[in-house]
N, C-alpha and C positions, 0 to 999 in steps of 0.2 A: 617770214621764212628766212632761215639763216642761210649766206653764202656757203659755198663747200668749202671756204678756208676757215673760218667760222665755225664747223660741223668741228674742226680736229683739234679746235682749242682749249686746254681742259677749265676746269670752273677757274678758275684764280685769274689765268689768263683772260679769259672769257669777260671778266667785271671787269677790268682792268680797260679790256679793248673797251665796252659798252662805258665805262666812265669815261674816258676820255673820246668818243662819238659821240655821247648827248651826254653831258657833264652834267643831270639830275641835281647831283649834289650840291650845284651852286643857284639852285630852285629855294627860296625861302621856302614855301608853302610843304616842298618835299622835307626839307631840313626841321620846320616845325612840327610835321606828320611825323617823323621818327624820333624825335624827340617825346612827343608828346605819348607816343606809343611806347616807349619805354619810362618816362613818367606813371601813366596809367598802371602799367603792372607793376612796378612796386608800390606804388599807392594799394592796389587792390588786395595785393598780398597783405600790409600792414595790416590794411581794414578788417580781411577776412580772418588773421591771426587775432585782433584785438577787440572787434567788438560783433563780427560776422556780416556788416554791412556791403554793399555793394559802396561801387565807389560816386554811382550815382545819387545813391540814397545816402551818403557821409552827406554829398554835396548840400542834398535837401535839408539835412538836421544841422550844418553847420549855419546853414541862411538864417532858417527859424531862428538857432539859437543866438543869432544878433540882433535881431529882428520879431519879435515876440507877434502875430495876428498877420503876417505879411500875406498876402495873397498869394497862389500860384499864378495869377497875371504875369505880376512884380517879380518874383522867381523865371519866371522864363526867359521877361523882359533883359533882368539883369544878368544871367547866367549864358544865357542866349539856348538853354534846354530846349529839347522838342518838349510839347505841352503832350504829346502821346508820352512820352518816354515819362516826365514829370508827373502827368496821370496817376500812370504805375505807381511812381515811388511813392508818391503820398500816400496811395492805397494800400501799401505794402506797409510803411512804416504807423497807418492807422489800423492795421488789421494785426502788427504783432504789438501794439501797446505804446510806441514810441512817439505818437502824434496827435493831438484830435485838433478835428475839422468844428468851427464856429458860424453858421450861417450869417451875413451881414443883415442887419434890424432892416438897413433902407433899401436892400435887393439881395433878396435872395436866393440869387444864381451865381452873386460872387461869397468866398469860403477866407476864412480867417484861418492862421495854420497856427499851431503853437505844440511845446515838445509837452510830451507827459514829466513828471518825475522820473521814470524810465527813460527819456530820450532824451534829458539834460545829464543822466549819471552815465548813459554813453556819450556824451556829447564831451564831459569834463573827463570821462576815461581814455578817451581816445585821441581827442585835441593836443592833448601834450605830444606824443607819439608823432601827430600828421605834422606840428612845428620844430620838432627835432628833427623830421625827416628835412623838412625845408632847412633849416638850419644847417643841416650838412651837404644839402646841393649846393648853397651859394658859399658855402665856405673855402672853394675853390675860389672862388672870386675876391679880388682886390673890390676895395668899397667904391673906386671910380668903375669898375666893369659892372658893379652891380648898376649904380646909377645908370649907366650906359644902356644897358639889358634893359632895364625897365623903362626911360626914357624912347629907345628903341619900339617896345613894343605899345605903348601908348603911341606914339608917332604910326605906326603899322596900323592900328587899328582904326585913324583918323582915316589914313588913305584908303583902307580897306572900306568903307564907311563910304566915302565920298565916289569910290569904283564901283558902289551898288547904287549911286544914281543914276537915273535912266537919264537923264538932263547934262549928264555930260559925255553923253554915248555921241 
């Protein structure tokens, strides 16, 4: 509940107080969440202008397309995907023509993924697009801030890594 001096402070004011009372902004996790949330929607907009994907389902057909039989295991393992959410996509991307699924000879509960002809000719259509997009985020960047940025978030994700063991609780 807001104080009564609080009640009279119009919006601008209002952020302005609550940034500097809990200074969010200096929250990585926060700063990574709004970033990455404006990340995502221009990505989704490219995808849905260039080839009608979702930006989950780019995600799935750009794996594949490095990775030719990959498992969805291996895809989730590496993506860090919910295997619900990944589910979907493969289903989606084998029900509109863009994927099929390979049973494995020696167990047949795990699935091979590979693109159709159709889901390499989006794959090569739309690729260019999703690396000029990137190409123009980091081009604000001097070559040591990129190194920095990505050295950065390797580092983050060791410690982040090493905060989800229960063994140094």
């Amino acid at each position: 509940m807001l104080r009564p001096t609080e009640r009279r402070m119009d919006g601008k004011l209002k952020d302005q107080y609550l940034q500097d009372q809990l200074p969010i902004h200096r929250f990585i996790s926060y700063r990574v969440l709004r970033l990455h949330s404006k990340l995502n929607a221009q990505a989704a907009r490219i995808l849905k202008e260039t080839c009608g994907l979702s930006l989950a389902q780019w995600r799935v057909v750009a794996v594949v397309a490095t990775e030719d039989g990959i498992t969805p295991s291996k895809i989730s393992r590496f993506s860090q995907m919910d295997k619900g959410q990944l589910s979907r996509c493969v289903k989606a991307l084998v029900d509109s023509g863009l994927m099929v699924t390979r049973d494995d000879p020696a167990d047949q509960r795990i699935q091979h993924l590979s693109l159709t002809a159709k889901g390499h000719e989006i794959h090569e259509r739309t690729l260019p697009r999703m690396l000029n997009r990137q190409d123009r985020l980091l081009l604000g960047l001097s070559d040591v801030e990129r190194e920095v940025i990505f050295s950065a978030f390797d580092k983050l994700e060791v410690i982040a890594d090493a905060a989800d063991d229960p063994a140094d609780e």
